[in-house]
C-alpha positions in Angstrom: 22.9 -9.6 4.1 20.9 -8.5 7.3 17.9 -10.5 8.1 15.1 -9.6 6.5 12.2 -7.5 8.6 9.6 -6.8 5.7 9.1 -8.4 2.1 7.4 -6.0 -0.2 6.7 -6.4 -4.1 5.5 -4.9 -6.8 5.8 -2.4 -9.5 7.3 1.1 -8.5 6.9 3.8 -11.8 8.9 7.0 -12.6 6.5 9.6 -12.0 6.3 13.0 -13.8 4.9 15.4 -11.2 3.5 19.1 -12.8 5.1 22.0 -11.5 1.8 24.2 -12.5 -1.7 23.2 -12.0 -4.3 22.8 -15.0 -4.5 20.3 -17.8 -1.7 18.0 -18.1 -0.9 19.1 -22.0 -0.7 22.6 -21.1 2.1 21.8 -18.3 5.2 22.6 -19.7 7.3 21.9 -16.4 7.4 18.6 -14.4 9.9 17.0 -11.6 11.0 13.7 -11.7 10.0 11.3 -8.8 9.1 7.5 -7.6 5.6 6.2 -7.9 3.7 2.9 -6.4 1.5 1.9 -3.4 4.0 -0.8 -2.9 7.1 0.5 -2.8 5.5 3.6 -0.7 4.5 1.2 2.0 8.1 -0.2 1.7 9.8 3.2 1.8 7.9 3.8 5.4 8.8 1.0 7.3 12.4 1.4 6.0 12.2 5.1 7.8 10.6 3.3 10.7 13.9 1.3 11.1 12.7 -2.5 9.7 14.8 -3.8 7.0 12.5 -4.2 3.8 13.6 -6.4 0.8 12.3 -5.1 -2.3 11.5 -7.4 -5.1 10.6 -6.2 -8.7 11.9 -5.8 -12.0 13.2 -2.5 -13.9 14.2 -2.0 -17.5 17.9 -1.0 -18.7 16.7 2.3 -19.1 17.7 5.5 -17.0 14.0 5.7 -15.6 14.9 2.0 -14.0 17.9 3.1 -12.7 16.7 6.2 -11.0 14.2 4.2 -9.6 16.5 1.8 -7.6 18.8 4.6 -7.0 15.9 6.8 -5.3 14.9 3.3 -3.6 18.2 2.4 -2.4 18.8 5.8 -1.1 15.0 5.5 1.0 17.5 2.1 2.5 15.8 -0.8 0.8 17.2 -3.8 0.0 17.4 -3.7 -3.9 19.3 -6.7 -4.5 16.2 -8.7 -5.6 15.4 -6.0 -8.1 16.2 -7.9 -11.6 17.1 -5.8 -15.1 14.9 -6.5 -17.9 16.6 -6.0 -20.6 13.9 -6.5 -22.8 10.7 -4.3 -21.8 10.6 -0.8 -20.3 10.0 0.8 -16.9 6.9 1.5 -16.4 5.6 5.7 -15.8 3.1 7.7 -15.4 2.7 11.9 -15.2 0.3 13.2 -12.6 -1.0 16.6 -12.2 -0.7 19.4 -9.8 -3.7 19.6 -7.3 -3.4 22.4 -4.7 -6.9 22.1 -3.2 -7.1 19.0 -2.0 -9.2 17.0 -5.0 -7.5 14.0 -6.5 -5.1 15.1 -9.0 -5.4 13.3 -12.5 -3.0 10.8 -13.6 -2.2 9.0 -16.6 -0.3 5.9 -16.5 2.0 4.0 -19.4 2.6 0.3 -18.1 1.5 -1.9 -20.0 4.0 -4.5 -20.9 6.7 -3.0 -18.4 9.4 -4.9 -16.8 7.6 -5.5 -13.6 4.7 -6.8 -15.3 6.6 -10.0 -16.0 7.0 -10.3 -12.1 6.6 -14.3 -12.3 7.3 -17.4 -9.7 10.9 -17.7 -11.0 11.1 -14.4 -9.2 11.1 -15.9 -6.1 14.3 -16.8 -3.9 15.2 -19.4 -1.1 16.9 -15.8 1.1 13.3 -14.3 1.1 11.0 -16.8 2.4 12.9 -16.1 5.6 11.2 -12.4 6.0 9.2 -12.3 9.2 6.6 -10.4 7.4 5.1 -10.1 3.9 3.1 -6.9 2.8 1.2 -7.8 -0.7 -1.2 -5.5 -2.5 -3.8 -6.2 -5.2 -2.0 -4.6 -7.8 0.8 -6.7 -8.7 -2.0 -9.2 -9.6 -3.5 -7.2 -11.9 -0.7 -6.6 -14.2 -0.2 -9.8 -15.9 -0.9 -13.7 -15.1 2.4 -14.0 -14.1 2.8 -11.4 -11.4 -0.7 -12.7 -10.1 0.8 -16.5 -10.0 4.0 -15.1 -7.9 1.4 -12.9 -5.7 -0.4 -16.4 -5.1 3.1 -17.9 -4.9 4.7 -15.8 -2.1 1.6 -15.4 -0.1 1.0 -19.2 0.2 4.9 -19.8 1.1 5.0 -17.6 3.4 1.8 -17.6 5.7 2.7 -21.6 5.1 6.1 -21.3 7.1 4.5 -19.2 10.1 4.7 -15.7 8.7 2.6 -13.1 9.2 0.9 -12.0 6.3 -0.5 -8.4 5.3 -3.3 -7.3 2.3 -3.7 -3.3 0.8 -6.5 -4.6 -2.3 -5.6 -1.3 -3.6 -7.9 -1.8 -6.5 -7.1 -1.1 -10.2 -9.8 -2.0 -12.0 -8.2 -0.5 -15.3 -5.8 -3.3 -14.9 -8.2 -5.7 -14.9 -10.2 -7.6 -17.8 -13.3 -7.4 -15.6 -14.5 -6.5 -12.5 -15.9 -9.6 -11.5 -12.3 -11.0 -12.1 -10.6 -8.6 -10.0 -13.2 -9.2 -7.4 -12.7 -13.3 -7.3 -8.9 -13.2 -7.3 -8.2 -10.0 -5.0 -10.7 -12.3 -2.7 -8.4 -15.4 -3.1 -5.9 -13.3 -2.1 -7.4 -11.8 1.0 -7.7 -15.5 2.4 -4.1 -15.6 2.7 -3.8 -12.5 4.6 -3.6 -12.7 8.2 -4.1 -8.6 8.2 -6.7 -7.2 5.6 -6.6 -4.0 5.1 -9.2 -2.3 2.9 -11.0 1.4 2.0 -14.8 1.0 2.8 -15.3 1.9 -0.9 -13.1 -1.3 -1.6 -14.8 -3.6 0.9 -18.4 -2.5 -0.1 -17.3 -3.8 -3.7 -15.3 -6.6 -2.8 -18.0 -8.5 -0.5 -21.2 -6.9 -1.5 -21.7 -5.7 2.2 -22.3 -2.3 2.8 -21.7 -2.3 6.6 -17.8 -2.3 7.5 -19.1 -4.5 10.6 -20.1 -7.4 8.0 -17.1 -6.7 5.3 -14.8 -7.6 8.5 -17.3 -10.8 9.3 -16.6 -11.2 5.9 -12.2 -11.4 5.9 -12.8 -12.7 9.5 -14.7 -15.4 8.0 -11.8 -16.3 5.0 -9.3 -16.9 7.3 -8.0 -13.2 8.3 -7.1 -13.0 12.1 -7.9 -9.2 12.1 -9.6 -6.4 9.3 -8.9 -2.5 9.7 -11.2 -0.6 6.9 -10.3 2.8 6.4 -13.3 5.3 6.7 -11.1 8.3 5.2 -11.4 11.4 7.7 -13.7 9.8 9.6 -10.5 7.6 10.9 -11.1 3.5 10.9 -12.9 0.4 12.0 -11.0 -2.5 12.9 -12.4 -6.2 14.1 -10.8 -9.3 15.3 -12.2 -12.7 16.5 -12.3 -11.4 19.9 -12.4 -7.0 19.7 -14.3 -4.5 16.9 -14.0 -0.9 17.4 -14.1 2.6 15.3 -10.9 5.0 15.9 -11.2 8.6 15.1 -9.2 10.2 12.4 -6.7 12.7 13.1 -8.0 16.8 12.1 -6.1 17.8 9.2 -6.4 21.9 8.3 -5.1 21.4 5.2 -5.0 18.6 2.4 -2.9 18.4 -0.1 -2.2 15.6 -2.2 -4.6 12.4 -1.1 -2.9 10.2 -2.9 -0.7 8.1 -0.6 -2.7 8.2 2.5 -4.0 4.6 2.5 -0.4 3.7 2.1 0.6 5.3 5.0 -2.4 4.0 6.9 -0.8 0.7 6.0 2.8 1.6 7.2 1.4 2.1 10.6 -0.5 -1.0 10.8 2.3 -3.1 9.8 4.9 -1.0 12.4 2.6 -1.1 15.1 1.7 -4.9 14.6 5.1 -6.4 14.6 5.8 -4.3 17.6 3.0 -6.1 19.2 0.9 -3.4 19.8 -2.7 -4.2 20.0 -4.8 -3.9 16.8 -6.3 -0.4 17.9 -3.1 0.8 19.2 -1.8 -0.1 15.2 -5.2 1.7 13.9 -4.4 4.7 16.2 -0.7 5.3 14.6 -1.9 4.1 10.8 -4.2 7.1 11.6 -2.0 9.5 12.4 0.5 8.8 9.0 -2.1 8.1 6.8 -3.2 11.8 7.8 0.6 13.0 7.3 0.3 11.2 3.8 -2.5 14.1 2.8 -0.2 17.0 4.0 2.2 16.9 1.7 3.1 16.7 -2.1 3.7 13.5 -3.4 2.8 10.0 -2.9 5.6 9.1 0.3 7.3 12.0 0.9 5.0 12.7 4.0 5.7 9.4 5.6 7.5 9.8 9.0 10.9 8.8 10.2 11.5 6.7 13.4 12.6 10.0 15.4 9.5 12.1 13.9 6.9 9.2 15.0 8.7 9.0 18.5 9.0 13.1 18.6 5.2 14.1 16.9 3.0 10.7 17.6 -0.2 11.5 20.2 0.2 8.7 22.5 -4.1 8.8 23.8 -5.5 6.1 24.6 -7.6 3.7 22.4 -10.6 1.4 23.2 -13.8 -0.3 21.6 -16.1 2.7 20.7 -19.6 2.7 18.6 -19.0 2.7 15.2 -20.0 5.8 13.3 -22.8 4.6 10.6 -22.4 7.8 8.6 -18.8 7.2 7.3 -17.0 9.0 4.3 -14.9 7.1 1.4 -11.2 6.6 1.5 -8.9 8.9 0.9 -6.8 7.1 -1.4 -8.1 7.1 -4.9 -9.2 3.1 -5.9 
């Protein structure tokens, strides 16, 4: 096997897309697809060019095996992605939204195969990724997922790895909101690269300034915090830079769902290309605002030859951050 660029984990869904807009139990039509933040992030940096390991778990059902089929064909690493023969994939159906508002979705998860995500999961072969993207949703779907999440993250910034964090909140996964705010938080402190929606941060840390949410991660442990501002574009802050970074103008939205995933693609690129932390804001900028342009959660994320062929190369410094900012774009 090829060495290992990325680690990503999680839960990825069938997902029943409407073909008409209105109601979801007046839709008579609906196309099969591939649903979850994590495995969206995953498919991106495949199409960049890294090799990404996926590790999960699927029923023996045909929904699990169209989901590693559609992921294999996206060029991730599936071989980490175990059968369950005893619990379901996981699905949802989502709704048809063709002005821009967040479509509605309804989910049927609990209990799936990837909820029972647990330390056994975890092999020798992928501790030797150079890079581990976690989310906070994996966490939230049963103790066991969120003692691997604890599991992988600790290994792995432990033997020099660089660590990433999407909180990507759920908080119908959670039993409380006070719990999902302590362990997402105990999470974040083993991220090198925190990457939250000012909607998330505000929540998370009780600061309502995305200067002192950064303090905040900066202050955990994180090396550097990017919090997305939604069309307004992003602030980032290390120990030694802060700055805001325009969004990119978009004349039409179309599905919203997605684009904080694709802000995270371009972080994660851009970083293990060494670029500087605004240079990585700039580009997670630009395909988070691709992510909105199109239908569907990742089919708007760019390959290597689009980001060389389409990507404005301006240049990016320390500006005053805007205090008037929007939410995110992706829905919490």
């Amino acid at each position: 096997m090829s060495e290992i660029d990325i680690l990503s984990f999680g839960e990825t869904m069938a997902m029943l897309v409407a073909e008409q807009t209105g109601d979801l139990a007046a839709v008579e039509q609906f196309h099969k697809r591939i649903a979850g933040a994590d495995s969206n992030v995953a498919i991106g940096l495949s199409r960049l060019g890294f090799n990404v390991a996926w590790l999960s778990r699927v029923g023996d059902d045909s929904l699990g095996r169209f989901v590693v089929q559609t992921l294999a064909k996206e060029g991730l690493d599936c071989s980490h992605v175990a059968v369950d023969k005893d619990h379901p994939t996981g699905f949802q159906f989502k709704s048809r939204s063709d002005d821009g508002s967040d479509p509605q979705v309804e989910y049927f998860r609990r209990g799936s195969a990837a909820s029972h995500l647990s330390p056994q999961s975890i092999t020798t072969s992928l501790l030797s990724a150079r890079h581990l993207h976690a989310t906070g949703i994996p966490p939230a779907l049963s103790a066991s997922a969120r003692e691997m999440s604890f599991e992988l993250m600790t290994r792995m910034r432990n033997a020099g790895r660089s660590v990433s964090l999407d909180p990507n909140l759920r908080p119908s996964l959670w039993a409380s909101e006070r719990e999902m705010i302590r362990e997402i938080n105990r999470l974040a402190a083993l991220a090198h690269w925190v990457l939250p929606g000012l909607s998330e941060g505000r929540l998370l840390t009780g600061f309502e300034d995305p200067a002192d949410i950064a303090a905040f991660y900066l202050d955990q442990g994180a090396e550097a915090v990017a919090i997305k501002l939604g069309p307004e574009g992003a602030y980032y802050r290390t120990h030694q830079a802060q700055g805001f970074v325009a969004g990119v103008p978009v004349a039409k939205v179309v599905d919203t769902v997605g684009a904080g995933d694709g802000f995270a693609v371009g972080m994660i690129s851009a970083l293990l290309e060494h670029q500087s932390f605004a240079e990585a804001v700039q580009r997670a900028n630009w395909i988070g605002s691709r992510a909105v342009q199109s239908r569907g959660d990742m089919e708007g994320l760019p390959s290597r030859a689009e980001l060389h062929r389409s990507f404005p190369r301006s240049s990016v410094g320390m500006q005053p951050v805007t205090l008037c900012v929007t939410e995110d774009a992706e829905r919490p």
